[in-house]
Every structure is written in structure tokens, then in C-alpha cells.
C-alpha positions in Angstrom: 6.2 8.0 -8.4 7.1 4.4 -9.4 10.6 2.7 -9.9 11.1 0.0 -12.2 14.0 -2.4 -11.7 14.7 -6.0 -13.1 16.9 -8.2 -11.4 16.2 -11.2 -13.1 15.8 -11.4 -17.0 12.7 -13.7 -17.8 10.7 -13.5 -14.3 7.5 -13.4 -15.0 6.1 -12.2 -11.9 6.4 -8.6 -10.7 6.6 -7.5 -6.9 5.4 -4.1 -5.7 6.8 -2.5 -2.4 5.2 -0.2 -0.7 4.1 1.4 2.6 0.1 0.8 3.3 -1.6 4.2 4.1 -3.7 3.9 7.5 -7.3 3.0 7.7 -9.9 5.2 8.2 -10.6 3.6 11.4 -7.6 4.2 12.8 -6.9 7.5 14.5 -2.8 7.1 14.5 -0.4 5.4 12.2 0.6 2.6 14.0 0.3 -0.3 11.1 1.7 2.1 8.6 5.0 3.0 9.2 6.4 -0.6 7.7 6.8 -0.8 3.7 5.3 -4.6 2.1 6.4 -6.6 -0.2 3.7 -8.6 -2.8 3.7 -9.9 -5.6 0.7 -8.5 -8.1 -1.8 -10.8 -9.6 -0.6 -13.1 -12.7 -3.3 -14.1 -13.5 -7.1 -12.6 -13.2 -9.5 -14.5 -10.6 -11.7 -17.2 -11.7 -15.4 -17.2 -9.8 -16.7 -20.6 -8.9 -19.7 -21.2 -10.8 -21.7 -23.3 -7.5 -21.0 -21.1 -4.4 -19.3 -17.7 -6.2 -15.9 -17.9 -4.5 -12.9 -16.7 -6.2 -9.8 -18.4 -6.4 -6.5 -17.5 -8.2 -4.2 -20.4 -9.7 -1.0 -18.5 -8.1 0.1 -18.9 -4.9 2.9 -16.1 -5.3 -0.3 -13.9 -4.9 -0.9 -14.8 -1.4 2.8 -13.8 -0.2 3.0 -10.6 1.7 6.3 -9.6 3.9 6.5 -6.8 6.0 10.0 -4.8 6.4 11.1 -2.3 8.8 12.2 0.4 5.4 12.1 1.1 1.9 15.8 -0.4 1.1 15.4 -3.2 3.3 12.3 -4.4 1.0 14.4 -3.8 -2.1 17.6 -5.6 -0.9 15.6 -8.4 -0.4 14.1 -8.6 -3.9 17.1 -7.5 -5.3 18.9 -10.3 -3.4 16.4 -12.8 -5.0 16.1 -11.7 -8.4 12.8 -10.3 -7.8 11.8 -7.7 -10.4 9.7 -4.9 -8.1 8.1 -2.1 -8.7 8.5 0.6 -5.9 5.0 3.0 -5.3 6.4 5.8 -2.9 3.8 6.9 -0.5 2.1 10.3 -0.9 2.2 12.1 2.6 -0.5 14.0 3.8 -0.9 17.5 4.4 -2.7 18.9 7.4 -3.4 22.1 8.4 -2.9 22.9 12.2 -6.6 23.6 13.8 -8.0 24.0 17.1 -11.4 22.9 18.3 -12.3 26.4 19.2 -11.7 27.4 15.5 -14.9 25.3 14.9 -16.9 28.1 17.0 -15.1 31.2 16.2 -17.3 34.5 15.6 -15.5 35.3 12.0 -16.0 32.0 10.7 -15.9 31.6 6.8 -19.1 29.6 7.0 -21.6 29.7 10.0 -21.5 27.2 12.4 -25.0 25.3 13.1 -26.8 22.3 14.2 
């Protein structure tokens, strides 16, 4: 679900907030309980012909805030006539299992090595 607001007629740059999900090589959610605040590419990336960097001609692109919540992030753009785009996160559903469920008798499928 996104949100669309515009506090600034004629801005030409659009900000999305939202809260990262966690890596897979994380095991808890400790860097993903914050929501960011960036601004989304203006312009496409240009690849340097000698070496194959990229670079961007926006700078705006390299801005990235970190807020404690959702409103927080918004008041801010709000505040600064930011027009933003909120992405809400989609939370995950897990079912409850023990490790002994992965050697249970009545398993669905057999368990092997």
C-alpha cells in the first residue's frame, strides 16, 4: 500500500519512506525497526565508458535519514515541502514450530538425509 502526498507544488524530486526489511543474514530485526527517508533516482545512471563505474548527476540520490517512526519521517518532509511517497512494510507470517516437529513419526513428508 502506498500514499501519495504533495507538499510542495513544482518539486521535482519524490522521497519514499519506508522501513527496510531485515537481511537474510541476519537472524533478528535489529536494523529494521527504523523507517528511511530517500529520495528516488531523477535521473537514470550513466556507466563510464573507461573503467564501467556508474555515477548519477543528483546528489539528492545519495541522501538517506533514518527516523525512530513512520510520522516522524513524514513530519519531516512535510515540514520541508518534500513530496513522499509512503511504502508500508508487509509483515511476515510465521507459523510456531518446534525442532522436534522436524523428526516427528506422522510427518507429512519423510524426514531423510
Amino acid at each position: 500500500m502506498c500514499l501519495t502526498a504533495k507538499a510542495q507544488k513544482g518539486s521535482a524530486m519524490v522521497a519514499r519512506i519506508f522501513r527496510p526489511a531485515k537481511t537474510a543474514m541476519q537472524s533478528g530485526k535489529g536494523n529494521s525497526q527504523h523507517w528511511i527517508i530517500e529520495y528516488e533516482a531523477g535521473t537514470p545512471k550513466l556507466i563510464e565508458p573507461l573503467m564501467g563505474y556508474t555515477s548519477s548527476s543528483d546528489m539528492l540520490s545519495q541522501v538517506r535519514m533514518k527516523f525512530e517512526t513512520k510520522e516522524d519521517a513524514v513530519r519531516f518532509a512535510e515540514a520541508n515541502g518534500i513530496e513522499y511517497r509512503v511504502m508500508e512494510p508487509r509483515e511476515q507470517n510465521r507459523v510456531a514450530m518446534s525442532y522436534s516437529d522436524n523428526f516427528r513419526y506422522d510427518r507429512k513428508v519423510p524426514w531423510t538425509h
